[in-house]
N, C-alpha and C positions, 0 to 999 in steps of 0.2 A: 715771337716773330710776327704774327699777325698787328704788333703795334705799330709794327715798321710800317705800314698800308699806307699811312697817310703822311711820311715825311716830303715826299716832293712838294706835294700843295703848302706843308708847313713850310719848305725853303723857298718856294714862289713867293708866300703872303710875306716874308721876313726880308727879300729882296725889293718888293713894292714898297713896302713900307719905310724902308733903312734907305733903301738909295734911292728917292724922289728924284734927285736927279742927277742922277746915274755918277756918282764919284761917293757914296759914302762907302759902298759892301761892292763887292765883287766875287761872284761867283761864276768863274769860266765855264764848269759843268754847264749849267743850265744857259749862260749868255753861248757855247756853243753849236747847240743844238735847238738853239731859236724860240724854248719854250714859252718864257716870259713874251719878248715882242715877236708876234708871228703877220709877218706879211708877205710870204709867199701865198701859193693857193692851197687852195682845202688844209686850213690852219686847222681848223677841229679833226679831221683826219687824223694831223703828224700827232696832236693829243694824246691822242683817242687811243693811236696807235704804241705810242712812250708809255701809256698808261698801260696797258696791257701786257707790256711786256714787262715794267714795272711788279704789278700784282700775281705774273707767272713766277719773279723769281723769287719773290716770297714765298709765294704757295710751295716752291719746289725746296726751300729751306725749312717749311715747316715739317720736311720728312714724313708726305701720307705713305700709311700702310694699308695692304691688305691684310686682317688675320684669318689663317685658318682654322680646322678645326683642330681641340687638342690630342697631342698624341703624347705618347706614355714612355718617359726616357729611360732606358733601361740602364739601370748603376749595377756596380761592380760590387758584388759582397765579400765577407769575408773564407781566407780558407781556412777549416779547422779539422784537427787532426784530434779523434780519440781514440785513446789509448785503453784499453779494460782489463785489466786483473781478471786473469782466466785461473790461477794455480789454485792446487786444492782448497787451501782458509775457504775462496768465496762461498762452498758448500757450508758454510755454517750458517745454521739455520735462526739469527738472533735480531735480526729486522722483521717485527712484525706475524711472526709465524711463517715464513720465507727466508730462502736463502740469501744471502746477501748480493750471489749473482742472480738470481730472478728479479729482486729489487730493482740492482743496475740495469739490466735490460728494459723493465718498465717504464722508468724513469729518463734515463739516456735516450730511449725510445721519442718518450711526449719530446723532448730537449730538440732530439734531430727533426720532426715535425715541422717545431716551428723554426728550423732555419731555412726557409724557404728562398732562394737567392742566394745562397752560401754553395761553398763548396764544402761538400763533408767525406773524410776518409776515414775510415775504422781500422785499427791494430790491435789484434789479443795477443798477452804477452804473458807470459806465467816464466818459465827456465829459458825460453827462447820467445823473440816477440815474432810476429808474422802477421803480413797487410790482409786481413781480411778485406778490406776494400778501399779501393785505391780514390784520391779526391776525384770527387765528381759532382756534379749538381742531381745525378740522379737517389734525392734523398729517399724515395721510398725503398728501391735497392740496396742502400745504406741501413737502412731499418729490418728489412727481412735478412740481411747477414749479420744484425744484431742477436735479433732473433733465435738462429740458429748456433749462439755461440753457446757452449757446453762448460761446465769445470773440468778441466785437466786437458783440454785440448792444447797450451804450450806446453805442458810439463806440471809437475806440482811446485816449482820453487817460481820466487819474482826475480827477476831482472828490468829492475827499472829503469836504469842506465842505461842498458840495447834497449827499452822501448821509447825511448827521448832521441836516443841514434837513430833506429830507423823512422823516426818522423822528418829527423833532421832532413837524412837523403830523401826522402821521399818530396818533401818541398824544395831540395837544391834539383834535384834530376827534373819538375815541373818548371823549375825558374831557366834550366837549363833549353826545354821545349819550347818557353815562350818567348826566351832571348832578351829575359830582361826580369830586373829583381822583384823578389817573390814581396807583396805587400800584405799588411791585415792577416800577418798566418798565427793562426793559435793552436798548444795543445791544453787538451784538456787530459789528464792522465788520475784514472779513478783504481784505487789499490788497498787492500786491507793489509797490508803487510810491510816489511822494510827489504832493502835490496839483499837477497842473499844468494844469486845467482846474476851469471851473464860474464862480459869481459870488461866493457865499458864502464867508469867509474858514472855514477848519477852526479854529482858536480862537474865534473869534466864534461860530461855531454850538459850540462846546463850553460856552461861558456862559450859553448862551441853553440848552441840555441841563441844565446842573446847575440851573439855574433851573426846569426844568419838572421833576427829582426824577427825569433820564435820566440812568442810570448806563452811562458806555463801556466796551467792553473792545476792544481794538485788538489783532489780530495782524497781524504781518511775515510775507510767506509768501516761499517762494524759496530757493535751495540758499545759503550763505554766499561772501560774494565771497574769492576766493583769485588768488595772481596767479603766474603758471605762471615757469618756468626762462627760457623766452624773453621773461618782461613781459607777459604776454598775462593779460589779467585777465577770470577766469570767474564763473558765479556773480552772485548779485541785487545789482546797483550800485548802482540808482536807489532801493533803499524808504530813506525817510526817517523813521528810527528817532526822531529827534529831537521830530517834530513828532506822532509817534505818541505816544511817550510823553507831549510836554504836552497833548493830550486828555486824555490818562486823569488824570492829575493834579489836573485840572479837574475832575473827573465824577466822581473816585471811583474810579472802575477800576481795570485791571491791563492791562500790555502783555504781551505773548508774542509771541515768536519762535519760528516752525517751520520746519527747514531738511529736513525729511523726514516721508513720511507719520505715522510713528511719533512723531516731533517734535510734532505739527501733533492726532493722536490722544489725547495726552498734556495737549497746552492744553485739547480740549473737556473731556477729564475734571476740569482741574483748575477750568474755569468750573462744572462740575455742581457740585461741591463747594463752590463759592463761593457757587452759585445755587441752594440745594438746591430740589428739584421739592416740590410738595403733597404731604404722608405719605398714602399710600392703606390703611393697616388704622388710621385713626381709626374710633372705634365709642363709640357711646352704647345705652344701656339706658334705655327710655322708662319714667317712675317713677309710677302712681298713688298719690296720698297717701288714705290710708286711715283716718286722725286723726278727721274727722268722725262718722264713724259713734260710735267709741265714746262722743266727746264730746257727740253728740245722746240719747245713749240714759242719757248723766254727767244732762245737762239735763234729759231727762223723770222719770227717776225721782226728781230732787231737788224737783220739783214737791210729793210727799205732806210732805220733810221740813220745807219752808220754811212748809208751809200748817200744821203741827202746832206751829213756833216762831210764827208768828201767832196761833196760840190761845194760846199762851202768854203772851203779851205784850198 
């Protein structure tokens, strides 16, 4: 914009030059507002004064700003729901010299940490599921009811299918409070075992999941089954790798398998990555536009010029 500054004098000099006498170029603009031949009084004035209003209205198209200082825009994270295998199996003590639920609670633990900006809800579920805690951003609260979950506080059997259900409702009744659909909801459902309680089928609630835009991630927890010299076979029998994986398939997801702590530390990373959390150094610089001014002060001084081509005419 600022190249614009010097077009008048450019159409002045190309007017002198082209129309010597006066029949080659014509240019009414300027032949009406007297710039070229000036013989009224104070000629350098009406200039002086076309110029300035001239160079205001550029300046006021070059769009100045004020910036402020920056401030920290707060983004929207994701909501995720987990689900933890509370029935008896998790007492098996084959991860590590620990149970497989002390693992999950360590681990799930570090996981909820770092979703800082998320909503996080926890469900234990073993014969019957139940919201140990309901979504919220308060994730250290999320963590101490981790914490204090127990084996056999649902029951001893799994019911995968009522803990897929009650995440479901639990994001429609939330989408239902904010009056508008639930986005970014994940569950994560961690389980040694296959469904052999509940009402709900686990594929049927996995349709009724992708349908509400609930994306699964299913982990297998439990040491790999191995079958010893004497036939003796050690190691997680029961989880049903099968029916895990067609969840996720349905939903979107990913399965994993953790046959060790480090196993099982390596899925949370690979879900962070998959789910990445709210960037925390987004920043905006707040802009006052400053255009007006020049272009008020373009407007008042062009006030004398317009009133001097009215006498002319």
């Amino acid at each position: 914009m600022a190249l614009l500054l010097p077009l008048p004098w450019i159409m002045l000099r190309v007017r002198r030059i082209a129309e010597p006498d006066g029949s080659a170029l014509y240019l009414p603009f300027a032949a009406s507002i007297e710039v070229a031949t000036v013989a009224a009084t104070r000629p350098r004035g009406a200039l002086a004064l076309l110029t300035a209003v001239w160079a205001l209205m550029v300046l006021a198209a070059m769009r100045p700003q004020w910036l402020g200082q920056p401030l920290p825009v707060p983004t929207q994270g994701r909501e995720i729901m987990l689900a933890i295998d509370c029935s008896g199996s998790m007492a098996t003590e084959d991860m590590g010299g620990a149970s497989r639920m002390e693992i999950a609670q360590i681990i799930a633990g570090r996981f909820i940490e770092q979703r800082r900006g998320d909503q996080i809800g926890l469900i234990l579920f073993g014969t019957r599921p139940y919201v140990q805690a309901p979504l919220t951003s308060d994730i250290a609260a999320v963590h101490q009811f981790l914490d204090k979950a127990v084996v056999g506080v649902a029951g001893p059997q799994t019911a995968i299918g009522d803990a897929i259900g009650l995440a479901i409702k639990q994001l429609r009744e939330r989408e239902r409070t904010h009056g508008a659909p639930v986005q970014q909801s994940v569950l994560i459902l961690l389980t040694d075992g296959g469904n052999d309680a509940g009402v709900i089928q686990p594929l049927e609630a996995a349709r009724v999941a992708a349908r509400t835009r609930l994306r699964i991630f299913t982990i297998g927890v439990g040491a790999a089954a191995q079958q010893s010299l004497f036939g003796q076979t050690t190691g997680n029998t029961e989880l049903n790798v099968g029916l895990l994986k067609k969840i996720v398939s349905i939903t979107g997801g990913e399965y994993f398998r953790a046959t060790s702590p480090e196993a099982l530390a390596a899925v949370y990373h690979r879900i962070n990555e998959l789910e990445p959390t709210p960037g925390r150094n987004q920043w905006l610089r707040p802009a006052a536009e400053w255009f007006n001014w020049p272009l008020t002060l373009a407007l008042l001084l062009s006030v004398p010029a317009a009133w001097r081509m009215a006498e002319r005419f």
